[in-house]
C-alpha positions in Angstrom: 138.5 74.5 144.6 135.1 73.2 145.9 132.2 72.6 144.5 129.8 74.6 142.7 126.5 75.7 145.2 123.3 73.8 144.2 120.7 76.4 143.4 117.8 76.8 146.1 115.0 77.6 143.1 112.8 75.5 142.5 111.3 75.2 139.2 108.5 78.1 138.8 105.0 76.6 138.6 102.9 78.1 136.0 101.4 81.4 137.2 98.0 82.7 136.6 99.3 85.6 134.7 101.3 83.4 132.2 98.2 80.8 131.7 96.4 81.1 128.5 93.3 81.9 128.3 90.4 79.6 125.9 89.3 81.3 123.2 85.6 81.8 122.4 83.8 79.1 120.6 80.1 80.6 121.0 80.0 84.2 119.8 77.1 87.1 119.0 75.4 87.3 115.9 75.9 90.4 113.2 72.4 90.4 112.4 69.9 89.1 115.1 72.7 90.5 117.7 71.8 87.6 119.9 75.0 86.3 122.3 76.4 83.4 122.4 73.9 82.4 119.4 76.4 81.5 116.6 78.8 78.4 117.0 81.1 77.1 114.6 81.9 73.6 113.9 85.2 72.8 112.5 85.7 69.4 110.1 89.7 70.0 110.1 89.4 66.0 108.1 87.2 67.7 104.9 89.3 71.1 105.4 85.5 72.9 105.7 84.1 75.1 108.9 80.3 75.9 109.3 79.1 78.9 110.7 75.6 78.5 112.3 73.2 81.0 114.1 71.0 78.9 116.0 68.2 82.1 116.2 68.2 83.4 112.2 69.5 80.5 110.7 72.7 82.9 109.2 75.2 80.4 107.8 79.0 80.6 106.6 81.4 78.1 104.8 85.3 78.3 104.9 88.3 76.5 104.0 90.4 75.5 107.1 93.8 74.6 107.8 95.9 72.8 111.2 95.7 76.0 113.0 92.2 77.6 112.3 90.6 78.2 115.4 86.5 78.9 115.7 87.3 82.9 116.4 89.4 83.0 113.3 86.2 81.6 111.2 84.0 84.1 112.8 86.4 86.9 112.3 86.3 86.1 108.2 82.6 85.8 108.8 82.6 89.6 110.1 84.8 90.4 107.3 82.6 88.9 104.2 79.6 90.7 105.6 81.4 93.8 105.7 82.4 93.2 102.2 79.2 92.6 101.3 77.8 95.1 102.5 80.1 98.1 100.9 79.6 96.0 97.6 75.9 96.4 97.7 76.3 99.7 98.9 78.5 100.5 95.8 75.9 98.9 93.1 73.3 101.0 94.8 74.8 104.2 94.5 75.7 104.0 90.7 72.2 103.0 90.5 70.8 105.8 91.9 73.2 108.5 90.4 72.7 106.9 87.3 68.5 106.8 87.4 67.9 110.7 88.7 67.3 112.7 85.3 69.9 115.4 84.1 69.9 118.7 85.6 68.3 121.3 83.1 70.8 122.9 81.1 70.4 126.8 81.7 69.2 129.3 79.0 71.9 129.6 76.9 72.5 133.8 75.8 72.4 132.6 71.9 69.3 131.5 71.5 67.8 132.5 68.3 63.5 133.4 70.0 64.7 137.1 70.2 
């Protein structure tokens, strides 16, 4: 019995197709809509990220962990202001249903001005 034929392959260099591509780190803002305006700075040694729009000053704060990555802060950024928004939405509708007066009750067919 011979021996077992070497394989002519080489080893596959990494293709374009399987590269990954970098995330964002500069991203558009919710409220001033200006790109590339907001960058987040991670501290992974104090376990904090910042959130900074450079053009209205809009700030967020969050907890971090090994794997946080700066699109995963700005994705609980666009959550929180979602958030906040239905919440204030919510206060503003009880207030408002709660302010208008009564609707009149209509003539009722007992009355006693006969």
């Amino acid at each position: 019995m011979g021996k077992r034929k070497k394989s002519s392959r080489k080893p596959a260099a990494p293709s374009a197709a399987r590269r990954r591509q970098p995330l964002d780190t500069a991203f558009t803002c919710l409220f001033c809509n200006h790109d590339k305006s907001v960058t987040v700075r991670i501290d992974r040694k104090e376990g904090i990220a910042q959130l900074v729009c450079r053009v209205c000053d809009q700030r967020y704060q969050s907890k971090v962990n090994h794997l946080t990555e700066p699109v995963d802060i700005y994705s609980e950024w666009i959550d929180a202001a979602d958030a906040a928004q239905k919440e204030s939405q919510g206060h503003r509708r009880l207030a408002t249903s709660s302010s208008r007066p009564a609707p009149a009750a209509p003539p009722s067919l007992d009355s006693d001005e006969d």
